[in-house]
N, C-alpha and C positions, 0 to 999 in steps of 0.2 A: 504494500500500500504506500502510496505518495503521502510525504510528507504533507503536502498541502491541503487536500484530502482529511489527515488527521487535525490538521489544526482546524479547518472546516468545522468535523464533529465535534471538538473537545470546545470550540464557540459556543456550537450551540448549545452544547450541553453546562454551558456554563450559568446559564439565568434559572434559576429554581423554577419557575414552572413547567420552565420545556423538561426540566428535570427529572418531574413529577410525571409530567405526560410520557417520558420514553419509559422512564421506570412500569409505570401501569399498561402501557402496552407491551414492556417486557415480559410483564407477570401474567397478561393476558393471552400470552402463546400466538399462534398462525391467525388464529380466529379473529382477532386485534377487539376494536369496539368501535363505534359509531362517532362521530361528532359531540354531537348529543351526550352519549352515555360518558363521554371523557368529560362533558364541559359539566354534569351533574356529579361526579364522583371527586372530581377537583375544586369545582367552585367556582368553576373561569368563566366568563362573558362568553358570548360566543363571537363576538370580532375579536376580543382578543387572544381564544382558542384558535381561530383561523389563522393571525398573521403567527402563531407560535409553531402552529402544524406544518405553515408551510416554511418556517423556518427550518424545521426537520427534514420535512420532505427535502429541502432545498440539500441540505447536510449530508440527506442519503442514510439518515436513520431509521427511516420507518417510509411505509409504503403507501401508499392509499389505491382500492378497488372501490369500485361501485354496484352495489346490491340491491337492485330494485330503485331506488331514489335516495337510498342513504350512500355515502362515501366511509368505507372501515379502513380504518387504519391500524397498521400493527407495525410493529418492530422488523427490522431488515436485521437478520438475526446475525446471516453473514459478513457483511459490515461491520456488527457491533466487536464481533471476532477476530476483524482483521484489523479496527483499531485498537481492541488489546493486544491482539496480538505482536503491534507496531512498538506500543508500548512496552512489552514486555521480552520481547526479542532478543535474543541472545543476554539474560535476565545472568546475573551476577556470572558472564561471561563463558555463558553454555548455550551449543546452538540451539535453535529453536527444533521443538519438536511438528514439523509439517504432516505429521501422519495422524496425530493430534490434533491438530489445528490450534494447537494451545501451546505456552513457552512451559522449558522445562527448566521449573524453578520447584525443585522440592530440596530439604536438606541432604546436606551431605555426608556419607555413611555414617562418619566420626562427630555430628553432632546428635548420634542417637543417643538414649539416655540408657547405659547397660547396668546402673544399679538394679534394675529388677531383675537381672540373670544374674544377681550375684556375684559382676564383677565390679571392679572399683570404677567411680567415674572419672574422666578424666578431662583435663582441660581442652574447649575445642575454641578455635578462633573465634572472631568477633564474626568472618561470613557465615559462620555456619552456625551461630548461634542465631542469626536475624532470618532463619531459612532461607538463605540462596547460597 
């Protein structure tokens, strides 16, 4: 993903409503929600749900279809993946795991905690304390 691109999303996700709206369409799966049912569950005007949606849309966050006379909108699930993914890329200097679709940032062997096997624990760096 383009640098540009990522700062595009991380814009827009930067104003707490739009915040609110991608999170609730996150939560809401492929199915997404209506207009309406985003501007009633948030509290939002609906001009100012509109110029926020299409902030998003603009962003490439979420998608919008048409169903009968209503417009659904949901999460662009892809996307949200490939701006983490941007972000977290080669994550305390391990490559990205691509078959995943997700960075590979878990700890490292030596920050396991072996007191429960009854060996002594032992001092691990400060990376592998922070899990990467």
């Amino acid at each position: 993903m383009e640098k540009k691109a990522v700062l595009s999303a991380l814009t827009a996700l930067s104003q707490e409503t739009r915040l609110d709206i991608f999170r609730l369409l996150v939560q809401a799966g492929p199915e997404g929600h209506s207009a309406g049912a985003i501007a009633e569950a948030l509290g939002v005007a609906p001009a100012t749900l509109s110029f926020h949606l299409s902030n998003l849309t603009h962003a490439g966050l979420i998608v919008q279809r048409r169903e009968s006379r209503s417009l659904i909108y949901s999460a662009d699930y892809d996307r949200m993946t490939a701006v983490l993914g941007f972000l977290s890329e080669n994550c305390c200097g391990r490559p990205a795991n691509t078959a995943a679709r997700a960075p590979v940032c878990a700890p490292s062997p030596e920050a396991v905690n072996t007191e429960d096997q009854g060996e002594p624990r032992h001092e691990t760096p400060a990376r592998s304390r922070r899990g990467c």
